[in-house]
N, C-alpha and C positions, 0 to 999 in steps of 0.2 A: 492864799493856798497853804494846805500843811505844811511844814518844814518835814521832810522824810529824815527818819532815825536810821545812822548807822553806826556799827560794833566792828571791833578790831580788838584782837587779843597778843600778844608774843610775851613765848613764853623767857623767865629771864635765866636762861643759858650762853649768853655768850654776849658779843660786843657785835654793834651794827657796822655792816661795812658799806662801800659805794655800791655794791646794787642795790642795800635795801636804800638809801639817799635818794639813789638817780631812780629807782621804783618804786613802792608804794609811798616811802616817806614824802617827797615832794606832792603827793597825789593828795594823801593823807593831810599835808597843812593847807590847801586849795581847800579841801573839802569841810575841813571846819569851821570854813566861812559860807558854806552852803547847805548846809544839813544839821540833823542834830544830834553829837557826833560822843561815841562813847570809846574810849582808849583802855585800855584795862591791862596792867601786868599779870599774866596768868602762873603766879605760885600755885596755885594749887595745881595744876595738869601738869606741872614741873615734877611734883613729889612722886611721880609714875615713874619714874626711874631713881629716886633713891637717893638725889644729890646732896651735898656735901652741908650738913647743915650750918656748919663754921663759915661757908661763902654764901649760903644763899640771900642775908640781906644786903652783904655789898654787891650784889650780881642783880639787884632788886634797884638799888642806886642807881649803879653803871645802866641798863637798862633808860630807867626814867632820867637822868640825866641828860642822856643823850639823844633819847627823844625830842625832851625838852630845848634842849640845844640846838636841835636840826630845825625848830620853828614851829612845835606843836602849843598851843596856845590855852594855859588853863584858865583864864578869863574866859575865853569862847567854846572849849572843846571839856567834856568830863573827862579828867584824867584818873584812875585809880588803879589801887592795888585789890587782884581776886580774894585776897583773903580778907580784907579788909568791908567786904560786902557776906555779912553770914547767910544772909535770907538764898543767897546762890547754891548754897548746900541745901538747905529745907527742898528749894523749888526740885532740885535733881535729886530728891530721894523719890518726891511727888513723882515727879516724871517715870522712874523708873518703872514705877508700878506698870507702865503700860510700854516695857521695854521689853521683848522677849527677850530670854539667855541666847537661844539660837542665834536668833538677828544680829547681836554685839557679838557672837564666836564667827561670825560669817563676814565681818566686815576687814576689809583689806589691810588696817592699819594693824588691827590688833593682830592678825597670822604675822605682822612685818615684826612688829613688836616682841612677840614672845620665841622671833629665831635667832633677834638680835643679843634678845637677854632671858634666855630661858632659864635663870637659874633667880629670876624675878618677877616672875607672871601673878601678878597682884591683882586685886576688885577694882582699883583702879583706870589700869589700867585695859577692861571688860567694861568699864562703864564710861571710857572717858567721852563718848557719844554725848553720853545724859549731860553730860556737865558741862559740856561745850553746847547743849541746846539751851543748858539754862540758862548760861552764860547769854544767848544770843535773844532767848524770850524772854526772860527777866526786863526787856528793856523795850520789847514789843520790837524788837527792829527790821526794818522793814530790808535793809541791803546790809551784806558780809563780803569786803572783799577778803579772798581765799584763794590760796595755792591751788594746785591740781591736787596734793597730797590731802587735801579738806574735803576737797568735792563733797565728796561720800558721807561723810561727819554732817555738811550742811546740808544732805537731802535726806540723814533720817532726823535732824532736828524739822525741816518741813515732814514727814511721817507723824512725827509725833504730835509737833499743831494740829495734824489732818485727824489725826487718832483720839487726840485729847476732844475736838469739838467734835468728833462722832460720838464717842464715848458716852460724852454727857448732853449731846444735845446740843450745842454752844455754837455760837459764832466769836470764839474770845480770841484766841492766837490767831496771827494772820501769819504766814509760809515765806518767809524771810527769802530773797534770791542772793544769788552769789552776784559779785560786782567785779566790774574791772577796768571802772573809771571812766568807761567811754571811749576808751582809744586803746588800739596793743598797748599794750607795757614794753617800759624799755629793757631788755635782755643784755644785762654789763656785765661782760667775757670777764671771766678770769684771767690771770696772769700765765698761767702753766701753756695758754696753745691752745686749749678746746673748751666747751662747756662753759658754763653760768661763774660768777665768782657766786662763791660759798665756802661757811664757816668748815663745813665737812671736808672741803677739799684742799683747804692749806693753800689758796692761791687767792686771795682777798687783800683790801688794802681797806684799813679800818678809818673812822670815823677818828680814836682816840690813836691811830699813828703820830710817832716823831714823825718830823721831817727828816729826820736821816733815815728813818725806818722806811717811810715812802719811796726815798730817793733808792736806797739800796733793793729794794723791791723790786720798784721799774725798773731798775736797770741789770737786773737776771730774766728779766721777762721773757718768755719765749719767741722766738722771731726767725726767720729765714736766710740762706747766703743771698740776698736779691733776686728781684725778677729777671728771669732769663733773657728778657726781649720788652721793649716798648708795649707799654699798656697790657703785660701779660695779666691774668687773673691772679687776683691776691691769695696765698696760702692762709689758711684759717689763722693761725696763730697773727701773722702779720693783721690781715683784715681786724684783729680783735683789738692789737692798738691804735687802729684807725677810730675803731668803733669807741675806745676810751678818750682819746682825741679830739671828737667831735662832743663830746661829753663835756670836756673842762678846756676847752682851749679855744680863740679867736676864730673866730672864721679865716681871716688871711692864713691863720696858722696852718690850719685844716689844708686851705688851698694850694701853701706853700709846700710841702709832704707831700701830697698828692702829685703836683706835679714834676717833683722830684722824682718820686716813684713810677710814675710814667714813664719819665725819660731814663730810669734806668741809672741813676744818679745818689739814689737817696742811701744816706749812711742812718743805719737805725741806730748807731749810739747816739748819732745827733736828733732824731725823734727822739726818743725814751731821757735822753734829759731836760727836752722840753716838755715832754709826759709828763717829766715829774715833777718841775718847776708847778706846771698849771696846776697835778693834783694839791702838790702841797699849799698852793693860794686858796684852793679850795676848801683843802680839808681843815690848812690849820686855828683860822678862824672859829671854825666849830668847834676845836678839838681846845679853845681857849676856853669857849661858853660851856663846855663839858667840864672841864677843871673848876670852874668857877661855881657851879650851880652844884655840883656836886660835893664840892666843900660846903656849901650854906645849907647847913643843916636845920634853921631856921625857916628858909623856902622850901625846901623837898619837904617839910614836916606842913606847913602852909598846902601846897599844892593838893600832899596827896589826903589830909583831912577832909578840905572842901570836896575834893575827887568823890570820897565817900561818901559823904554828905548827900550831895546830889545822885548818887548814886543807887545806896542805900533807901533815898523817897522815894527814887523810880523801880527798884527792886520791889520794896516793900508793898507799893498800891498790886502790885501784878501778883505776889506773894498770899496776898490778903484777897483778892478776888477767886486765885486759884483754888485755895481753901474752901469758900463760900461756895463754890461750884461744886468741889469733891465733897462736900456735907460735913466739913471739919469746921463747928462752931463751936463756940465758947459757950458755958452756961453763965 
C-alpha cells in the first residue's frame, strides 16, 4: 500500500515548550515511522512580520535543534529549511495567478494581521495562503496537521488543487485534509490558572529551561486555598496541575495527590515540588540533546543539506510538471 505524505511547517520564532512535546511533537516522531513525512522550518512566512535579521539564523538552529532533540529522526523524516527549497517560490507565484485579491483580503488571518501591525501590511503577508499551499503541494501531500488558526489557509490550498485541475483540465493536485492524529490532542494548561500553555501568554515551561528555571516556575504556579470539603470539584487552576501531573509523573504519584486532595489534606507546595522534580527529569535530558546538537555545526549543516536535497527532487518533479501543464516550455 502507498505510504501517505505528510507536511508540517513552524515558523522559527520562538522556543518549543511542553505542549508543543506532550502535543504534536510526540505525534510527529510516531508518525515518521508511518508515513512519508516532510518537516520544514518556515523562514520565509517568518519574514511577514519583519523580524530581526541579526537573530534569525540562530532562531533557525534553536528551532531545528530542538526538534531534533525531541526525536524527530533525519534518517527517516525530511527535515528542511523553507528557504533552502527555491522551486517553493516559483510554485506560489504560479499559483497565485489563480488567487483572487478579494479571496486573500477576505480571509480571517490577514484582517488579524494587519490590526495587529498596521503600520506593516506587506504582499506578504496577502499572499501568505499561496505560500503555505505551495509549501503543502510542492510535496503532493496528502494530510497537514493544523491549528484551528490554519483551518482556513488549508481549505483554500484545497481551492486551489480544485481550481488548478479545473482550470487546466487535470487531475494533478489531489486536496490535502487537515489531521489530528487519530485521537484529541493533549491540551497542556499553562501555569497562570487557565487556558493552553503558550509562547503569547508568558506561562510555559520550555524544552531549553534550567532546572532552577523549571523549579522556580512550578512553584509560583497558580493554585487554590484547598478544597472546601471531601471530594469537592477541582478549581481550574488546581485541576491544570493534575493535568501537568499525569503528563510527567508515576502513576502512584498521580494516585498519591489525588487522594490527598480528596481527603482534604493535600499541601500544593508539596505537589508543585514534585511537579517539578518530574518536569525537570523530563525536560532536562532534551534540554542536553538541544545543547549538544546545537553546538555541532557539522550535523545541523549534514542534516539540513540532505533535508534539501530530498526535498528539493520532490519540489522540483511537481515544479516541472506544473509548468508543462501551464504551457511554460523550454525551447
Amino acid at each position: 500500500m502507498k505510504m501517505e505524505t505528510v507536511l508540517s511547517g513552524i515558523r522559527p520564532t520562538g522556543r518549543l515548550h511542553l505542549g508543543n512535546y506532550f502535543g504534536a511533537l510526540r505525534n510527529f516522531v510516531r508518525m515518521q515511522h508511518e508515513a512519508r513525512c516532510f518537516f520544514f522550518i518556515a523562514d520565509y512566512h517568518s519574514l511577514t512580520t519583519h523580524p530581526d535579521p541579526a537573530s534569525m539564523h540562530d532562531n533557525i538552529r534553536d528551532v531545528l535543534a530542538e526538534y531534533l532533540a525531541a526525536g524527530l529522526d533525519p534518517e527517516v523524516a525530511t527535515i528542511y529549511v523553507q528557504s533552502d527549497v527555491p522551486q517553493v517560490a516559483e510554485l506560489s507565484m504560479l499559483l497565485s495567478m489563480h488567487a483572487p485579491v478579494g479571496e486573500l483580503e477576505r480571509t480571517a488571518s490577514f484582517k488579524d494581521k494587519i490590526r495587529k501591525q498596521p503600520q506593516n501590511v506587506n504582499a506578504g503577508l496577502l499572499t501568505y495562503p499561496v505560500l503555505m499551499a505551495a509549501d503543502i503541494l510542492q510535496h503532493r501531500a496528502d494530510k497537514v496537521p493544523v491549528g484551528k488558526d490554519q483551518e482556513q489557509h488549508l481549505e483554500l490550498t484545497r481551492v486551489y488543487a480544485r481550481r488548478f485541475n479545473s482550470f487546466y483540465g487535470v487531475e494533478y493536485f489531489k486536496e490535502p485534509t487537515a489531521y489530528n492524529f487519530g485521537t484529541e490532542l493533549v491540551k497542556v494548561p499553562g501555569l497562570d490558572g487557565s487556558g493552553k500553555m503558550g509562547k503569547s501568554e508568558g506561562n510555559g515551561l520550555y524544552l531549553s529551561d534550567s532546572d532552577a528555571d523549571i523549579r522556580k516556575k512550578v512553584m509560583r504556579a497558580v493554585s487554590d486555598s484547598g478544597p472546601a470539603e471531601p471530594g469537592a470539584p477541582m478549581s481550574e487552576p488546581v485541576a491544570n496541575l493534575f493535568t501537568l501531573l499525569r503528563l510527567v509523573s508515576a502513576p502512584e504519584v498521580v494516585a498519591h495527590f489525588t487522594d490527598t486532595y480528596n481527603r482534604c489534606e493535600i499541601r500544593y507546595g508539596d505537589l508543585k515540588k514534585q511537579l517539578a522534580e518530574d518536569i525537570v527529569a523530563v525536560v532536562a535530558p532534551i534540554r542536553e540533546r538541544i545543547e549538544a546538537i546545537r553546538a555541532d555545526e557539522a550535523y545541523l549543516h549534514r542534516v539540513t543539506s540532505e533535508g534539501a536535497e530530498r526535498a528539493r527532487e520532490s519540489s522540483a518533479a511537481t515544479l516541472a510538471d506544473v509548468r508543462e501543464i501551464m504551457g511554460i516550455k523550454r525551447f
